[in-house]
N, C-alpha and C positions, 0 to 999 in steps of 0.2 A: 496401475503404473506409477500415478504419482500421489505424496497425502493431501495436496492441497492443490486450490486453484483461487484464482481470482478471480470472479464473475466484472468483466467489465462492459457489459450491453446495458448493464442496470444504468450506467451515464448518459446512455444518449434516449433510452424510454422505459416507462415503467413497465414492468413484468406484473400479473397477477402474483398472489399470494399462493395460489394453485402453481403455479409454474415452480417457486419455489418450494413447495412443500416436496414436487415429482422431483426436483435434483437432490434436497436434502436424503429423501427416500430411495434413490439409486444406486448412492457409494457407501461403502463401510463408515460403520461406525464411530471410528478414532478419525473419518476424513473431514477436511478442514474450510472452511468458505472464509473470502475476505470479499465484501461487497462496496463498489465503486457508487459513490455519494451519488446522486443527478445532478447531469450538467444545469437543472433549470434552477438548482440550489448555489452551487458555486457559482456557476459561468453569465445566466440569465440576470438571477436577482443578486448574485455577489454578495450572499452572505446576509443580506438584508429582508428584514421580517419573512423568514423562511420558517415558522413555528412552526403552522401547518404543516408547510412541505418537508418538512423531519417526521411531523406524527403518521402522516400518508407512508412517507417513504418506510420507514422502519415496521408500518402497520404488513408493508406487502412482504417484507422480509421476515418478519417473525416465525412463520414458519419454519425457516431454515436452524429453529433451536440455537441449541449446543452447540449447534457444527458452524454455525456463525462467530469464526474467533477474531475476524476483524474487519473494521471500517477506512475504508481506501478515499480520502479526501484532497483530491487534484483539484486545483486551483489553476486560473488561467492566468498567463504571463504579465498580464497589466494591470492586478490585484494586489497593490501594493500592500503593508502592512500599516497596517490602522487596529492601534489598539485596543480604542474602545468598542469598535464595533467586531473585534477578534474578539474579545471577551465576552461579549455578549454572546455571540454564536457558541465559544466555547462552553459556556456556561448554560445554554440553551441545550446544546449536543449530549452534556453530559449527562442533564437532569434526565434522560431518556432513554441516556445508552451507558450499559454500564460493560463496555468491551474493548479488548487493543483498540484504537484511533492510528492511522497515519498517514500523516499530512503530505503530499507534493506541491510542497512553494517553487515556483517559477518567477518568485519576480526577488531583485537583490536584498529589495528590503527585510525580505524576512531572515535573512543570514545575519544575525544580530544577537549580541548578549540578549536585548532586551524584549524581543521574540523568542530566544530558546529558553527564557526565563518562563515567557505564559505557557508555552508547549507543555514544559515541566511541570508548570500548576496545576495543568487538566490533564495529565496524562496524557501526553499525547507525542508520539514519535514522527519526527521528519522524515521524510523518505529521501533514501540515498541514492540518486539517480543518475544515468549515465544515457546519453549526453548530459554534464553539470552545467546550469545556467553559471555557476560561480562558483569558481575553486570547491568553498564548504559543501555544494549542494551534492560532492560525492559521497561524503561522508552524513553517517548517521545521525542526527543531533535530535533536541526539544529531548520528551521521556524515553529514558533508555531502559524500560523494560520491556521493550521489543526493537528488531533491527528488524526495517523493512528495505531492500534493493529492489529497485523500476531499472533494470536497463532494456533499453528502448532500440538501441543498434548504434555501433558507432564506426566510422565518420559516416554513411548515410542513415538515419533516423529510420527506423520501420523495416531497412533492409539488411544493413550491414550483419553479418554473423562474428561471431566472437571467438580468437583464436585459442589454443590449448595454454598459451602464455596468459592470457585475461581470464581465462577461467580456474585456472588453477590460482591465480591470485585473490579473486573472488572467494574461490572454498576457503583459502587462510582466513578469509576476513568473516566469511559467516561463522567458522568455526570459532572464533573470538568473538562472536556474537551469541551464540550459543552457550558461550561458557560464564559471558558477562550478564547477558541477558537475559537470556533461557528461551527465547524465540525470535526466531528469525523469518523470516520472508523475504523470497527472491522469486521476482516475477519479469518472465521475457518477454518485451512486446516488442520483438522484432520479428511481425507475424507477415508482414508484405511477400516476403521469400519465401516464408516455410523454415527459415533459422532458428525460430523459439522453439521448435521442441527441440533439435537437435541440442542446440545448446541446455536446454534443462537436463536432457536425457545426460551429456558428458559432464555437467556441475553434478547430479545424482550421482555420478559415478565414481566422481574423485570423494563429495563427502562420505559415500559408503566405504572408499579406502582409506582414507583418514581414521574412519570409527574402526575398521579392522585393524588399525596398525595402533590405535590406544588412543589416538591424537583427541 
């Protein structure tokens, strides 16, 4: 049905390395995994002497190969931006993982020249999410060689579903991300109701007619 998913269980505990190798080994070939960091990396220790818990984490993912194209790094709301200790993680992150990154900042601070400067240094893309904490956080920023969209539900978070007006504006905007970036990612986690597949399934539908009309 769909080429990609996000695995987002991997945030709240670890999965074996076996559990990943049976999902890697279940979907075609050309299917795509983007894997959600552990909350005890972000949220716990806040980016702070997490060496380990990268080598552990990425050790249980490995299996997922190939089909591992990206890493999904949610940050919790009152993680301001601190550069030297962003640098270090960035620079920690990379020596390890050589794949898309992207980031969901939640706090204002990172909406800055001077954070979408380091984003850009490690490769790494902001996630453009909906509900936006700020104006920017709709829009894509940090490395722009991938476009990654979180919408979450809007006006209730988790519930709300997305009209034929929000989604056909969205396909414009993936489809300019596509062309600019050459990969995109759109992920619906407004799973409370049962709204995220319907909405993935009608976004599938307008970019499949977009590609049929040339667009």
């Amino acid at each position: 049905m769909f080429s990609a998913v996000e695995i987002n269980s991997s945030f709240y505990k670890p999965h074996r390395a076996s559990t990943f190798a049976r999902w890697a080994a279940s979907v075609p070939a050309e299917f795509k995994f983007s894997v959600k960091l552990a909350k005890a990396i972000t949220h716990e220790k806040r980016l702070v002497g997490t060496a380990g818990d990268l080598d552990e984490f990425l050790r249980r993912v490995e299996p997922l190969g190939d089909k591992l194209a990206c890493l999904l790094v949610q940050l919790p709301p009152s993680l301001s931006f601190d550069a030297p200790l962003v640098r270090q993680f960035f620079i920690s992150l990379r020596q390890r993982l050589d794949r898309d990154i992207a980031l969901e900042a939640r706090n204002a601070t990172w909406f800055t020249p001077s954070a979408d400067r380091m984003l850009v240094k490690y490769r790494i893309a902001r996630v453009a999410a909906d509900p936006a904490c700020v104006p920017d956080a709709a829009s894509p920023g940090g490395w722009s060689g991938v476009a990654y969209y979180r919408w979450h539900g809007s006006p209730r978070m988790y519930y709300s579903s997305y009209d034929a007006a929000a989604l056909g504006a969205l396909a414009a905007r993936i489809n300019e991300a596509r062309r600019s970036a050459g990969a995109a990612w759109c992920i619906f986690d407004n799973t409370a109701s049962g709204a995220a597949t319907s909405n993935a399934l009608g976004l599938r539908a307008l970019l499949a007619g977009s590609s049929a009309d040339g667009d």
